[in-house]
C-alpha positions, 0 to 999 in steps of 0.5 A: 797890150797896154803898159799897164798890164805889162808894169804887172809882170815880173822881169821873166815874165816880161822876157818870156812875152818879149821873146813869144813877140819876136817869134810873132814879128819874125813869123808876120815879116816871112808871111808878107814876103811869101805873099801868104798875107796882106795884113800888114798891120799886125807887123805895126801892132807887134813892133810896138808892142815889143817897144812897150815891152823895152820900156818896161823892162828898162824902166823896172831897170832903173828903178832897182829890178822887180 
């Protein structure tokens, strides 16, 4: 996902992908510890994806909403 695509987004938006990569990184982290999978770098692509998410929303934060 790259910021700008993000940058597009309107706050709600924004909040509705941030809460969908949670589920995501929640659901990847019980899959590695069941050993129900060995590709621990979508754990990686996900944790920065939230992030890049974070920084978004607390730049449109500062700079008066969106």
């Amino acid at each position: 996902m790259k910021p700008s695509e993000l940058r597009t987004k309107s706050v709600s938006e924004l909040k509705q992908e941030l809460k969908e990569l949670l589920r995501a990184q929640f659901s990847l982290r019980m899959q590695l510890s069941t050993q129900q999978t060995n590709k621990t770098h979508e754990l990686r692509k996900v944790r920065r994806d939230i992030a890049r998410v974070h920084t978004v929303m607390h730049a449109a934060k500062v700079q008066g909403g969106n």
